[in-house]
C-alpha positions as CSV (number, residue, x, y, z in Angstrom):
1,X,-133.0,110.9,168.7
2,X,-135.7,111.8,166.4
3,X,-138.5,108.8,165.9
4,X,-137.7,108.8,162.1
5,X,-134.0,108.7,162.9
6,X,-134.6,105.5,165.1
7,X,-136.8,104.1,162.3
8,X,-134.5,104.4,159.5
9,X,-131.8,102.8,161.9
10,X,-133.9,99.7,162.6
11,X,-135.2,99.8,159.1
12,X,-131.6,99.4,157.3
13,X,-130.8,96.7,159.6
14,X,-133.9,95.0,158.4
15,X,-133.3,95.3,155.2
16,X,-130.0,93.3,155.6
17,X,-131.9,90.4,157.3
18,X,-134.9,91.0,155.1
19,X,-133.2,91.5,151.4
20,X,-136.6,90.4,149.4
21,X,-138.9,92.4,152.1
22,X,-141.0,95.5,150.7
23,X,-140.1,98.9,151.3
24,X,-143.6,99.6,153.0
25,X,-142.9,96.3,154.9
26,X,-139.4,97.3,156.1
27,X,-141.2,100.5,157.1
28,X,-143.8,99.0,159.2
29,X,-141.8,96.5,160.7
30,X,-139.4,98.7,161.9
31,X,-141.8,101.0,163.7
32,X,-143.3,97.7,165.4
33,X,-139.5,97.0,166.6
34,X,-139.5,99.8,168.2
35,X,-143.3,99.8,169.5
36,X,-142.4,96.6,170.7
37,X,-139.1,98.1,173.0
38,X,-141.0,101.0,174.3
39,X,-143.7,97.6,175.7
40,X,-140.4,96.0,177.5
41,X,-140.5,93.3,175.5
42,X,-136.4,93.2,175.5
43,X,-136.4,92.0,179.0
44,X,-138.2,89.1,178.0
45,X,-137.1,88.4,174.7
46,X,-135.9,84.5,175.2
47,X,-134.7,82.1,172.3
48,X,-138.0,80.9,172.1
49,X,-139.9,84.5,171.8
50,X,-137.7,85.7,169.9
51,X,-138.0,83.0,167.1
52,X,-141.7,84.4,167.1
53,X,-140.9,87.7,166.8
54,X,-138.4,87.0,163.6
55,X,-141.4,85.5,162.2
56,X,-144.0,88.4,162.9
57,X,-141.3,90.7,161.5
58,X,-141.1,88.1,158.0
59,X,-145.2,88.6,157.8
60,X,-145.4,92.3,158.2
61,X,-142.2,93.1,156.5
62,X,-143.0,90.5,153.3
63,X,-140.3,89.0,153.3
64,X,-140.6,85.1,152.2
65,X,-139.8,82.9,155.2
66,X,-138.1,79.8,153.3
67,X,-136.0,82.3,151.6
68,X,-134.8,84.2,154.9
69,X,-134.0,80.4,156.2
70,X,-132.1,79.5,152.8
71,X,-129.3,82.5,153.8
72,X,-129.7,81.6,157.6
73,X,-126.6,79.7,159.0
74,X,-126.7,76.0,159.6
75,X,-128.9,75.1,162.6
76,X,-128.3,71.5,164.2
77,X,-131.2,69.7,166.5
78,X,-129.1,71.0,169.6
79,X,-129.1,74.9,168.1
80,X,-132.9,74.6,166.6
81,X,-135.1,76.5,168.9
82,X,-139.3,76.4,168.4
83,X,-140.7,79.7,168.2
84,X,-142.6,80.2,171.2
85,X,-146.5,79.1,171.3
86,X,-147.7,82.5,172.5
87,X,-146.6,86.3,172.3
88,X,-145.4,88.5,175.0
89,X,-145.8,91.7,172.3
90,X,-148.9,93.9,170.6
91,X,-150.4,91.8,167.9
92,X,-150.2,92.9,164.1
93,X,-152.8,93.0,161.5
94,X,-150.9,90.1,160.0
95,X,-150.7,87.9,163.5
96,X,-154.1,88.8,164.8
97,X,-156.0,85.7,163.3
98,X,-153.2,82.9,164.1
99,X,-154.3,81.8,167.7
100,X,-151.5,82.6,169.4
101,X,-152.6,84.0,172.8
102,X,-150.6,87.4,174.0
103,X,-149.1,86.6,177.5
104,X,-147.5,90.1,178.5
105,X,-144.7,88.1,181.6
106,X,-144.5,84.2,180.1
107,X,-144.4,82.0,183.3
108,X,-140.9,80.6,183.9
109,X,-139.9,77.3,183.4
110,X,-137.1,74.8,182.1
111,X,-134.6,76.1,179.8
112,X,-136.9,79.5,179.6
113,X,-134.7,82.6,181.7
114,X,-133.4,85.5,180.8
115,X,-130.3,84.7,178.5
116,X,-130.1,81.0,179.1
117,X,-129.6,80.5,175.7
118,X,-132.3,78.1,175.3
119,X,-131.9,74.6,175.0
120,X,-133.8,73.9,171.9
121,X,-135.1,70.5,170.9
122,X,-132.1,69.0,172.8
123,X,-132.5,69.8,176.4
124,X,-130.3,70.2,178.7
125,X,-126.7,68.1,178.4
């Protein structure tokens, strides 16, 4: 598959999640998606992390975060995860100034494994 082909893929199923997002936003944040899969990030990409990413993707795509969570479906406590305090992904113009240290492998612990789910703010039952 052609990169552009790949793009416009990722780029119309942003624009689904992202309905306000720009079109130069859309652009960009789809070509980080997939900079972001060619780093192995996928492997890694958690409850937690990937809370983080959707928010990287609202900065660089534009898209207002309050309104993305408006359409988003009901969270309770147990479902609510925190976006993860660090980044396991290349940093963005728009992220490169927030504090948020890259850590390529995050260290394991509670709750954190590949497709556990995550246990939000609840913990484990």
């Amino acid at each position: 598959m052609q990169a552009e082909s790949a793009v416009e893929i990722v780029r119309a199923s942003l624009a689904l999640a992202f309905p306000t997002a720009t079109d130069e936003g859309l652009t960009r944040a789809a070509e980080l998606v997939l900079r972001w899969g060619s780093e192995g990030v996928g492997v890694q990409l958690e409850p937690d992390l990937a809370e983080r990413m959707l928010l990287d993707l609202m900065a660089v795509a534009g898209q207002e975060p309050r309104e993305f969570e408006a359409a988003r479906a009901p969270r309770t406590d147990l479902t609510y995860v925190e976006p993860a305090a660090s980044r396991a992904w290349s940093r963005t113009a728009e992220t490169r100034d927030d504090g948020l240290p890259f850590i390529p492998r995050p260290p394991e612990r509670p709750g954190r494994g590949r497709f556990r789910g995550g246990w939000g703010r609840g913990g484990r039952s």
